[in-house]
C-alpha positions in Angstrom: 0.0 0.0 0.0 1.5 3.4 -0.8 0.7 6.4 1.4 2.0 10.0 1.4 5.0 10.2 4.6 6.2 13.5 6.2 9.3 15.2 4.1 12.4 15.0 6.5 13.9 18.4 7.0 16.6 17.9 4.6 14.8 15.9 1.9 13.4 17.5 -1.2 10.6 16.0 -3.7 7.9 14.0 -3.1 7.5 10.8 -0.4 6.0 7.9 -0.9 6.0 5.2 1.9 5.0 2.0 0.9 3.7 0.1 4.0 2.6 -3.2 4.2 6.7 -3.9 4.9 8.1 -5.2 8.2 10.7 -1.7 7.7 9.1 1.3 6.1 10.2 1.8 2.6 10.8 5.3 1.4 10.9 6.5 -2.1 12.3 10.1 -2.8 10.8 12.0 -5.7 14.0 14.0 -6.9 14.3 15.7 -10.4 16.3 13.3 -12.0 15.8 10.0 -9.8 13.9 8.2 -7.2 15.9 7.6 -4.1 15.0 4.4 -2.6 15.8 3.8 1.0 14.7 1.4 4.0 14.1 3.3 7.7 15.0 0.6 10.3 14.2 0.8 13.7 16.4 -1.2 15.6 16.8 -0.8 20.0 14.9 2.3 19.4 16.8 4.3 17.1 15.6 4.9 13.8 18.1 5.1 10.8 18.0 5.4 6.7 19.8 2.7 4.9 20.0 3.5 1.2 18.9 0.5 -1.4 19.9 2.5 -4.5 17.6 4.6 -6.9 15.6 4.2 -10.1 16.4 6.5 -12.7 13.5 8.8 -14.4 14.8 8.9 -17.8 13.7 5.1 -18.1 12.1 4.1 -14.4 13.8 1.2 -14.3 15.3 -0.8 -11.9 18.7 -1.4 -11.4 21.1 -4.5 -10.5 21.9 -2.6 -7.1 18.5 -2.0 -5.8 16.7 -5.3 -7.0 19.3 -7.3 -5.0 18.3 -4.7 -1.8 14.6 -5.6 -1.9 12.8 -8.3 -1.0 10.1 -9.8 -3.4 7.4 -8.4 -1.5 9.2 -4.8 -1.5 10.0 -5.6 -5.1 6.8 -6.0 -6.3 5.1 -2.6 -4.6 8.2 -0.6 -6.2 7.4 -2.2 -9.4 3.2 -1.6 -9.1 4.7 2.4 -8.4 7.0 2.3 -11.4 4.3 0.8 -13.7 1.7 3.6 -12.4 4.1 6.2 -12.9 5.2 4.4 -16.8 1.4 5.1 -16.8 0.9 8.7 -15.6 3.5 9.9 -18.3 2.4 7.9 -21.1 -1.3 9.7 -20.4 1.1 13.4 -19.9 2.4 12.7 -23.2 -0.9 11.5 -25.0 -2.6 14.8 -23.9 0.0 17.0 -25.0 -0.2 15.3 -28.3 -3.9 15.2 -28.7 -3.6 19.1 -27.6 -0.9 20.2 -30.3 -3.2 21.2 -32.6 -4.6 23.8 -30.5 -1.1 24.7 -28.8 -0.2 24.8 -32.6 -2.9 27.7 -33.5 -2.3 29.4 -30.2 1.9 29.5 -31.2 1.1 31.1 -34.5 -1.1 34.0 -33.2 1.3 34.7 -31.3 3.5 34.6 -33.4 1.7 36.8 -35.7 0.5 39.4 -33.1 2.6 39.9 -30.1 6.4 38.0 -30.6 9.2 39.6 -30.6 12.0 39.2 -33.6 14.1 36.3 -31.2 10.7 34.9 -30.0 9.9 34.4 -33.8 13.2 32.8 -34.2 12.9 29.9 -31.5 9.5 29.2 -32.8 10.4 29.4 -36.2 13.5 26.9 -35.4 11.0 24.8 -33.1 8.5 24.1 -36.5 11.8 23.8 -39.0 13.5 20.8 -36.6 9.9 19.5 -36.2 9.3 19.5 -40.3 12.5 18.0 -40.5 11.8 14.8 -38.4 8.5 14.7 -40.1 10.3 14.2 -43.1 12.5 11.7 -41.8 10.5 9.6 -40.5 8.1 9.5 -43.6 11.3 8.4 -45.6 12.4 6.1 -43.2 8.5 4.6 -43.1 8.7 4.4 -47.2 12.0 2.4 -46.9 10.7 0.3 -45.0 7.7 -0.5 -46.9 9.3 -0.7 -50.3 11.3 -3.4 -48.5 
């Protein structure tokens, strides 16, 4: 089960606690990773033992930390990977699905209210963007006439 925990004074990012565990199980939202770490209670005194961290850019687990969990620990981090796979996959669907009316909105401002270096990035933005269209519709018709 996953519940929110209180931040620690010299944490940043989100907490999530996953309880259910015989230790409490801490995962540190940071910008670039999730910090995984175990609290252990042991004779009264509370300490943080690191397990290792799963990187954002993929949310996959690594070596280190799969050999620090046990397979009831593994499978809750994995249920919160897959939910957050999830939550970006929807992100990036609705950005997509809204393009066409960030799209219109870009190009009235463009025509109305940018600047000359606001034009540039947006003009660069739509040139890179024709560019991969173009690739990948020659890369797709290579492939077909395979």
């Amino acid at each position: 089960m996953l519940e929110l925990a209180d931040r620690p004074k010299n944490s940043s990012g989100r907490i999530i606690k996953l309880a259910g565990t015989t230790d409490m199980l801490f995962l540190y939202d940071q910008p670039k990773q999730i910090r995984v770490e175990r609290m252990v209670t042991n004779n009264g005194v509370t300490t943080r033992v690191r397990l290792g961290r799963v990187w954002k850019k993929d949310l996959e687990l690594d070596d280190e930390l799969t050999a620090n969990l046990s397979p009831e620990e593994l499978e809750e981090v994995e249920a919160f990977l897959a939910r957050l796979r999830q939550a970006e996959d929807a992100r990036l669907r609705h950005q997509a699905l809204a393009f066409p009316t960030v799209a219109r909105e870009v190009m009235e401002y463009f025509e109305n209210t940018a600047d000359e270096i606001d034009r540039r990035i947006i003009a660069m933005a739509i040139m890179q963007s024709v560019r991969q269209l173009r690739k990948l519709e020659q890369s797709e018709k290579s492939t077909e006439a395979a």
